[in-house]
C-alpha positions in Angstrom: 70.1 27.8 74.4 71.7 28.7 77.9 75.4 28.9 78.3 76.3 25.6 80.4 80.1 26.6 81.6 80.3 22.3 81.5 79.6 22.0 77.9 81.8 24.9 76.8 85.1 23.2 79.0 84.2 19.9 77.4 84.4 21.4 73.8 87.6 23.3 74.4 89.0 20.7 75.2 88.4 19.1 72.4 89.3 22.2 70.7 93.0 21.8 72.2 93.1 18.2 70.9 92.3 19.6 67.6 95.0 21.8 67.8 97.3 18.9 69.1 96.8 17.0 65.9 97.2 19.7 63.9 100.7 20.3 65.7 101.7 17.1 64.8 102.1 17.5 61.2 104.4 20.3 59.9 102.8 20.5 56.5 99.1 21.4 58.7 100.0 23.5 60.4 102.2 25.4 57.9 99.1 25.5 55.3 96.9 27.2 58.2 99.7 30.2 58.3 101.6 29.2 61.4 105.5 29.0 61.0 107.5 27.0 64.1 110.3 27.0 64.3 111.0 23.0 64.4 109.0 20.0 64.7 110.0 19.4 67.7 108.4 22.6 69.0 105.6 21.8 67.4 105.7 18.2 69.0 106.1 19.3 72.4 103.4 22.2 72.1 101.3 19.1 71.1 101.7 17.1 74.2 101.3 19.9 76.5 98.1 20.4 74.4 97.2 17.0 74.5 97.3 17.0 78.5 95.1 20.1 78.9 92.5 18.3 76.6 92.6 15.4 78.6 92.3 17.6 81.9 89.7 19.7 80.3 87.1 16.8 79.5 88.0 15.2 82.4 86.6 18.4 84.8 84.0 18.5 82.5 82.7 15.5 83.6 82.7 16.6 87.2 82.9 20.3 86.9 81.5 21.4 91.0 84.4 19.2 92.0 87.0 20.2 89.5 86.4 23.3 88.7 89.7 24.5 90.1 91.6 22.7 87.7 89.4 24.7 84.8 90.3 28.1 86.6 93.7 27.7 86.2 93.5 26.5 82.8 92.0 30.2 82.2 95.6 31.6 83.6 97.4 29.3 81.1 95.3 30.7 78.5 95.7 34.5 79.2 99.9 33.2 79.4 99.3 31.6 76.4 97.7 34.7 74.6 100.6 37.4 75.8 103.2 35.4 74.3 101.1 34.3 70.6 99.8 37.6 70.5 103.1 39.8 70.0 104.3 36.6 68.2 102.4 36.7 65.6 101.9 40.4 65.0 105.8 41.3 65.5 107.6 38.0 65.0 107.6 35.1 62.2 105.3 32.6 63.6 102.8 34.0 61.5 99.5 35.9 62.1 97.1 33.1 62.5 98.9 32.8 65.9 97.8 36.0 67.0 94.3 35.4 66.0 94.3 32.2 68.3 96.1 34.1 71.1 92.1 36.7 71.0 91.2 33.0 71.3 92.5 32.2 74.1 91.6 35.5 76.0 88.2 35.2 74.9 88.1 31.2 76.3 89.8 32.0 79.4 87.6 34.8 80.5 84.4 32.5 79.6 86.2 30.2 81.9 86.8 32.8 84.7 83.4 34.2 84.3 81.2 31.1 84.0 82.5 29.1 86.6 81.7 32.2 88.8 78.3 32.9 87.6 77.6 28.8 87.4 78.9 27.9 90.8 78.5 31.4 92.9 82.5 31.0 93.8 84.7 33.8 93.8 88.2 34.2 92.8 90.2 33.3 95.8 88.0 30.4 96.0 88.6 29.0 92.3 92.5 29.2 93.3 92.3 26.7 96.2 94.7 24.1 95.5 92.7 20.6 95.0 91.3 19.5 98.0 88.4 16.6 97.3 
């Protein structure tokens, strides 16, 4: 089966509403390994999680048009990845965090490199701000 850059955006974003829920609930996220700090962290990493799953399956739907939005997404995922990374190998958060942080990289250059490959755009035009 061929790798369609739409389907793969759609499922990660379901992906990060996985993780949302599972963000929600200290006892969860505690029995997968992960250690934060407070709820509240975990509460606000689970709306900002919950937003890029909403943005994520809402390009999907339209994904010539909004592929921008996607791209940029990739950016927040390579952030994302240098901060759970040293995280969870150096700090307390626990090591599951790191594994998600390889994740991430791994997502956000399927991102980078299949909306190139799909659409035939290159970088400087996957930045352009939203135009319609």
């Amino acid at each position: 089966m061929p790798f369609k850059i739409s389907t793969f955006v759609f499922w990660s974003g379901v992906y990060n509403a996985g993780l949302a829920l599972l963000l929600l609930f200290p006892p969860l996220y505690r029995a997968v390994g992960l250690n934060i700090c407070t709820p509240i962290c975990g509460w606000l990493l689970a709306g900002f999680l919950a937003y890029t799953c909403v943005a994520l399956v809402y390009a999907s739907r339209d994904l010539p048009r909004l592929a921008t939005l996607v791209y940029w997404e990739a950016l927040l995922r390579f952030i994302t990845a240098f901060i759970l990374i040293p995280a969870g190998l150096l700090g307390d958060i626990g090591r599951i965090a790191a594994i998600m942080g390889v994740g991430d990289i791994m997502i956000g250059f399927a991102y980078i490199f299949g909306l190139r490959r799909e659409f035939g755009l290159s970088h400087r035009e996957l930045l352009r701000v939203l135009t319609g």
